[in-house]
C-alpha positions in Angstrom: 87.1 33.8 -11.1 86.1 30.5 -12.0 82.1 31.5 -11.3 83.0 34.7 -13.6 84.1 32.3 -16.7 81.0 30.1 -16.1 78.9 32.6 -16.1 80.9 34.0 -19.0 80.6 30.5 -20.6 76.7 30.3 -20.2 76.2 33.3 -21.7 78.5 32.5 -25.2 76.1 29.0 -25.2 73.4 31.1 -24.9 73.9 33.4 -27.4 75.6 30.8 -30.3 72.2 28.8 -29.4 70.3 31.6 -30.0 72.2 33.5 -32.7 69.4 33.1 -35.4 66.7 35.1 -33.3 69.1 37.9 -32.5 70.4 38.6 -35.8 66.6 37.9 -37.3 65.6 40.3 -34.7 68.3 43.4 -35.3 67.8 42.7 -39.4 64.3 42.6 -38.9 64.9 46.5 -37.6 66.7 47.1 -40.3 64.8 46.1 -43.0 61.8 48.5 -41.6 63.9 51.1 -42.0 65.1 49.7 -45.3 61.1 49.4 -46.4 60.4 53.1 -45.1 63.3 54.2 -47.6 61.9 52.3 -50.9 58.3 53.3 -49.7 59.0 56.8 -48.8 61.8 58.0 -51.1 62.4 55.9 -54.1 63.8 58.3 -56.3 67.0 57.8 -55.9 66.9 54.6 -57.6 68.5 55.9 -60.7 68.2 59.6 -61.3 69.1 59.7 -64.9 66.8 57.2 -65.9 63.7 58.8 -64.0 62.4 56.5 -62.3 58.8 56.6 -60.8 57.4 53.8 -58.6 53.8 52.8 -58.1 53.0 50.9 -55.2 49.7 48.8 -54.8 48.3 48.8 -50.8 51.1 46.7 -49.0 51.7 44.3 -46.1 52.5 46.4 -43.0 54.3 44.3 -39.9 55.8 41.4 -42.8 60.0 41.4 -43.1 59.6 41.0 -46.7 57.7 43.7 -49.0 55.6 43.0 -52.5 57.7 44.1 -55.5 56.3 46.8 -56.9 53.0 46.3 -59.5 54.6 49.4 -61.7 58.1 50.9 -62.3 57.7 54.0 -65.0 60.6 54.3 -67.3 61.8 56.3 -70.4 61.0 53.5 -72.8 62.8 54.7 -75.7 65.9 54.4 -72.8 64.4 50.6 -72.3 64.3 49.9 -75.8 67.6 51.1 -76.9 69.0 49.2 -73.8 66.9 46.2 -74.3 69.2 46.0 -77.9 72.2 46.6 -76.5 72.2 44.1 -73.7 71.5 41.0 -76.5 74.2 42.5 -78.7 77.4 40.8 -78.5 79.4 43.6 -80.2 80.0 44.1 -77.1 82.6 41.4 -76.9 85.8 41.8 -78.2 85.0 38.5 -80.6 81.8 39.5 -81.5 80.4 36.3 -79.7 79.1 37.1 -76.0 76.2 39.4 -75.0 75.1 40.3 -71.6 72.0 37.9 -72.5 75.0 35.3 -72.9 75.3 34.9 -68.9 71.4 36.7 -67.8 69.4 34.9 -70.5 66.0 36.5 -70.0 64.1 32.7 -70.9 66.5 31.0 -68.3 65.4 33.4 -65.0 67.9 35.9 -65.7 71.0 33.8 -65.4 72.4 31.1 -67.4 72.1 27.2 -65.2 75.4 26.5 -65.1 77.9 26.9 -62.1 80.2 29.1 -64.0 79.7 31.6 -67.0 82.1 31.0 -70.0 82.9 34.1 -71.8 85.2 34.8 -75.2 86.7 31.9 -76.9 84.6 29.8 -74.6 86.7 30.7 -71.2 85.5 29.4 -67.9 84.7 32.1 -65.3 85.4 32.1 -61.4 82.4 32.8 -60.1 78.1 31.5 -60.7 76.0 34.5 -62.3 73.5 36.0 -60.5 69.8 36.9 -62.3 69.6 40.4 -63.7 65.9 40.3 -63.1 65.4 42.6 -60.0 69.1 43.4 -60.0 67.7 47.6 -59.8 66.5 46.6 -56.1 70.1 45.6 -54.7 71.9 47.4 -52.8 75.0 46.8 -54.4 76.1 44.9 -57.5 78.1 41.7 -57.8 78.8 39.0 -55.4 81.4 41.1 -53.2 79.9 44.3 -54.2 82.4 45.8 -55.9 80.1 48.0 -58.1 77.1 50.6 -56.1 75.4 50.9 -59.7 73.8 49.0 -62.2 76.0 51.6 -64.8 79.5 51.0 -62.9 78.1 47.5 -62.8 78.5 47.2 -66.2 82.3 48.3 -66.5 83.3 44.6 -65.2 82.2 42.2 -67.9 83.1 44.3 -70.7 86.6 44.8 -69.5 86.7 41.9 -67.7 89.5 39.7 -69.8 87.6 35.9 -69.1 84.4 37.4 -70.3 83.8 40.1 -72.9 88.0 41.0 -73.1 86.9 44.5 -75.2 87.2 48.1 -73.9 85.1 51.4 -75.0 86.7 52.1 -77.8 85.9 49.1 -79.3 82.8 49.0 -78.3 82.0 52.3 -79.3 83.6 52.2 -82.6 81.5 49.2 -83.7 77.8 51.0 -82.3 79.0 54.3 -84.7 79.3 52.2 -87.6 75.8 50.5 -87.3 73.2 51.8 -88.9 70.7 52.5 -86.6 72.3 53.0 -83.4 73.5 56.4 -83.8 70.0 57.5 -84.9 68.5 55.9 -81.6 71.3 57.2 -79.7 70.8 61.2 -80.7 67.2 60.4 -79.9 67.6 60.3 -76.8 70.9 61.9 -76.0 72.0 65.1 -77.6 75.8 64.0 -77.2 75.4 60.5 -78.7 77.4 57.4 -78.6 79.4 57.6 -75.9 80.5 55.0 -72.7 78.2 57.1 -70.1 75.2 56.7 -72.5 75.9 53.3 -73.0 75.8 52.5 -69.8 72.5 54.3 -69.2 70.7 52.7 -71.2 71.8 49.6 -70.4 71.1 50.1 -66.8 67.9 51.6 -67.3 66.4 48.1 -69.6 67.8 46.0 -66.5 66.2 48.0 -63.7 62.8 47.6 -66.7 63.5 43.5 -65.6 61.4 43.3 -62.6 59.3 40.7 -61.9 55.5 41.7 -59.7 53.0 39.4 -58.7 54.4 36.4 -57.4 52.0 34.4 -55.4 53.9 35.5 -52.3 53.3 38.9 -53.3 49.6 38.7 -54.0 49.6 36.5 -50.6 51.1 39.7 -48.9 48.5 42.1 -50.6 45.8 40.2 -48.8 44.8 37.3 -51.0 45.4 34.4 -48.3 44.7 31.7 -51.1 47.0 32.8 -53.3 49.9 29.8 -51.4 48.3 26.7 -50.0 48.6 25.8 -46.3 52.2 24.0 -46.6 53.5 26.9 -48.4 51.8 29.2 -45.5 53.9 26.4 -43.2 56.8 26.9 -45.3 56.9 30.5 -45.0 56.9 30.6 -40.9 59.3 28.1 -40.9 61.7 30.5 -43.0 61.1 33.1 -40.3 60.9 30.8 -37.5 64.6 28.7 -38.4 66.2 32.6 -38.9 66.5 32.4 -42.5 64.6 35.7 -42.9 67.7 37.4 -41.0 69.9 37.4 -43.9 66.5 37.5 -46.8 64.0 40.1 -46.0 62.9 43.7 -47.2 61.6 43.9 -51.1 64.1 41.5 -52.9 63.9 38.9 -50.6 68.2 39.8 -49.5 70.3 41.9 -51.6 70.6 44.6 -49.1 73.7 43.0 -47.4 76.9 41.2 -47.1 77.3 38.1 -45.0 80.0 35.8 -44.0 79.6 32.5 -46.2 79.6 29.7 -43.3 79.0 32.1 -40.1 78.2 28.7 -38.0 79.9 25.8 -39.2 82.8 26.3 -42.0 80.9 26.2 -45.3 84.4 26.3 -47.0 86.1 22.9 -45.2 83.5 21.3 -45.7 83.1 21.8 -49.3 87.3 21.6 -49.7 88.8 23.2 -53.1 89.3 26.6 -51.6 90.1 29.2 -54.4 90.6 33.3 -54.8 86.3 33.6 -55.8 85.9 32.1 -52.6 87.3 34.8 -50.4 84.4 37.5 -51.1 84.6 41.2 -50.0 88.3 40.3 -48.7 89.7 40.3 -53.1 88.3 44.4 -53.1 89.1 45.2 -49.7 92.0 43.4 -48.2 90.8 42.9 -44.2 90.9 40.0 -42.8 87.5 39.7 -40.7 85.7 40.2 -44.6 86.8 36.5 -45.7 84.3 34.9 -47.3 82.1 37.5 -47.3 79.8 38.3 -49.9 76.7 40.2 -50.9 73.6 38.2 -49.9 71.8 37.0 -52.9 67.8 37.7 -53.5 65.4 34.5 -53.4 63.0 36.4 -55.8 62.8 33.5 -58.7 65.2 31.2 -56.9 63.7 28.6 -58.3 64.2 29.4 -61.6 67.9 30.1 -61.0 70.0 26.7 -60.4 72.3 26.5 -59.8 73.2 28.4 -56.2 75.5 29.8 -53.9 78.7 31.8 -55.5 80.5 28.6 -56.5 77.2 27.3 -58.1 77.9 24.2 -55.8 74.2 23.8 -54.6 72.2 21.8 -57.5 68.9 21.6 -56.6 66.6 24.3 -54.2 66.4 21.5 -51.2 69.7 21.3 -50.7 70.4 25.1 -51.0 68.5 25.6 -47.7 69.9 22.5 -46.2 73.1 23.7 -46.7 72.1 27.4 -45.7 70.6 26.0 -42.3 73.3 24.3 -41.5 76.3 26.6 -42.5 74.9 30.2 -41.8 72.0 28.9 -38.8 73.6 26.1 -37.0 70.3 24.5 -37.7 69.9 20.9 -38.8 67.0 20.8 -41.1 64.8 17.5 -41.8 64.1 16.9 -44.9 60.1 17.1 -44.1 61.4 20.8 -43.5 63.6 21.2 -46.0 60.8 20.5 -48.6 58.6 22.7 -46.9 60.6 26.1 -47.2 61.8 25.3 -50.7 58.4 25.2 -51.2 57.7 29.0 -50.1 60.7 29.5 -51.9 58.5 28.8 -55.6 56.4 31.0 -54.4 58.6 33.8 -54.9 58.6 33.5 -58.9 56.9 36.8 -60.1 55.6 38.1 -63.6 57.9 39.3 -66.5 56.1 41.8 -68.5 52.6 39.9 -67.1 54.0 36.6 -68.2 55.2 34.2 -65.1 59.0 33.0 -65.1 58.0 29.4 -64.3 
């Protein structure tokens, strides 16, 4: 018996010393099959808003994938949701737009740890960037919503944030003057929530962001990062970072515990409901503190990080990520080195770079 729980025991020390590799190694999997569905099939992306990719020539045997060089839209959608999203009509005060929180100039998010909504109210939660949102898997940090369009039910009803409802919204878009032109333009019913929502949805999935050094590094151009940020880069593979952030976003294709090595949440202190995760929608147990993984495209335009926003700067995002979800104790000759790949993950806005 006793030779059975030794064993037993060297095998546990084994695998929590080697926990990185396995799960790099079974995500790794994963995310091929995860690249053969965006590369093979990608029209289900969003039906209604036809969607058509174009792909340049891409890396084969890499865990991440190049965003896409060309995503074809109905621009009169793009347009008409482009307006909507910087229209804070859709608040019930008249005061707070979706460009409010995902300000477009500020990497798609807003650079504080928590959005304030109507009447200046303090939210529970940091706000991720829109830009590349169309790629996720889900939407939200505990991925409540499985489209961009159900997506956008939350804020507007949401009472900290927008605090309105559809027929206020809607009764304020029929009296403008244009928007019920633009609407039956487009859509031979109108104004109406579904419609709304489209378009919206279809401008954000238009917020992509191409040609990020990485990405022209991964189409072949080796000089496009410089040898640290080539360093960088293995070492984000090597320390198991790529486990949880692979495939085309760079993460946002699934949930993770927050602290699956060392108790992110103790440490930290201050323990609140946002902090729970997946457990708030779902009510089991083992999902505490579980939340969608974030992308790294344009991390570092996005600061601060983590759900809480608790994480100020890049360096100490991956510190804290090494330690908490790897076990890993990162020097800070390494730390600089990945957040250094990590810059190399902006990308292009409408052929204009986010940095």
């Amino acid at each position: 018996m006793r030779t059975l729980e030794a064993g037993a025991g060297k095998i546990h020390g084994w695998l929590k010393g080697n926990y990185p590799l396995l799960v790099a190694m079974l995500l790794l999997m994963a995310s091929g099959a995860a690249y053969f569905v965006w590369f093979v099939s990608p029209t289900e992306v969003a039906p209604r808003s036809s969607v058509t990719l174009t792909y340049a020539a891409e890396a084969g045997s890499e865990p991440i994938a190049p965003i896409p060089l060309e995503i074809k839209l109905d621009q009169k959608r793009v347009e008409l949701g482009r307006r909507l999203f910087h229209d804070p009509r859709l608040s019930a005060d008249n005061t707070v737009s979706c460009a409010n929180c995902h300000g477009l100039d500020h990497g798609g998010a807003d650079h504080v740890p928590h959005s304030r909504g109507v009447g200046g109210r303090e939210g529970e939660i940091n706000a991720p960037t829109v830009f590349n949102s169309g790629f996720n898997f889900r939407q939200f940090w505990d991925g409540r919503a499985e489209t961009l369009e159900e997506q956008i039910e939350g804020p507007i009803h949401n009472p900290v944030e927008m605090a309105s409802d559809w027929p206020q919204v809607l009764g304020k878009l029929k009296k403008d003057v244009d928007y019920p032109r633009a609407f039956a333009a487009i859509y031979p019913d109108g104004i109406n929530a579904d419609n709304v929502k489209d378009a919206i949805a279809t401008f954000e999935r238009s917020l992509f962001t191409p040609n990020s050094r990485f990405d022209r590094f991964l189409r072949g151009d080796k000089e496009a990062l410089s040898e640290d940020e080539q360093v960088g880069y293995r070492l984000f593979k090597e320390v198991g970072c790529v486990s949880c952030h692979q495939g085309m976003n760079v993460g946002g294709n699934l949930y993770e515990k927050m602290g699956v090595m060392e108790d992110y949440f103790d440490a930290r202190g201050g323990l609140n409901k946002a902090d729970l995760g997946r457990y708030n929608l779902t009510g089991i147990k083992e999902q505490r503190f579980e939340f969608k993984v974030p992308s790294l495209r344009n991390v570092a335009q996005t600061a601060p990080y983590f759900h809480d926003g608790s994480a100020a700067t890049l360096e100490e995002a991956v510190r804290l990520m090494a330690k908490h979800q790897l076990g890993v104790a990162l020097s800070e000759e390494r730390q600089r080195l990945i957040a250094g790949f990590l810059r190399t993950l902006t990308g292009e806005y409408r052929g204009v770079s986010l940095e």
